[in-house]
Residue, then its C-alpha position, 0 to 999 in steps of 0.5 A: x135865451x136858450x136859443x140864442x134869442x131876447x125874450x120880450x116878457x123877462x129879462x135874464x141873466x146868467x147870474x140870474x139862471x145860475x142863481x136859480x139853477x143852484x137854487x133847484x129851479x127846473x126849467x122843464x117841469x112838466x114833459x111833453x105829454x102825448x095826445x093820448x095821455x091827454x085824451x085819457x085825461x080828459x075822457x075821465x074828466x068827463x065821467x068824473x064831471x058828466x062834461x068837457x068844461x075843464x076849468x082853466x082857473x088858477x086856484x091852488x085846488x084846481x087839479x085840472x088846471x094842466x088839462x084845462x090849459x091843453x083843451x084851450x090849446x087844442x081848440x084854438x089849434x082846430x080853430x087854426x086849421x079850420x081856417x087853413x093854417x098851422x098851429x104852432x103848438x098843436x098838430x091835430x090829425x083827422x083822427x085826433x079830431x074825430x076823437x075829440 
């Protein structure tokens, strides 16, 4: 909507996004965090677990959920490229995917 486009998922209005703005709703809740950051992440992760098989469940004690959602992400993008493609949510240099 933001953009100026129709969302196939919700549907919106703009007394709906005003209601939910007065209301403290943030549209951006979490910043872009930086491969880096994220390959931190995930190297504790492992000297916490002993392995990369961070969980992707929703339950309410699922810490990791965040970091789970990017290992997917990351995966599937590496898939893209092997492939020949771009992805679209995830550039990965040569050297982001020799750290991995």
């Amino acid at each position: 909507m933001k953009e100026g486009g129709i969302s196939k998922d919700y549907k919106l209005s703009k007394g709906d996004v005003k209601r939910l703005e007065s209301a403290g709703f943030e549209w951006n809740l979490s910043e872009k965090v930086s491969f880096d950051e994220r390959f931190k992440e995930l190297m504790a992760f492992k000297a916490e677990f002993g392995h990369f098989n961070v969980p992707l469940s929703n339950s309410s004690d699922n810490k990791h959920l965040s970091l789970g959602r990017w290992c997917c992400g990351v995966k599937k993008a590496y898939d893209i490229m092997k492939e020949g493609g771009i992805s679209p949510r995830f550039t990965l240099s040569k050297g982001d995917i020799k750290r991995l």
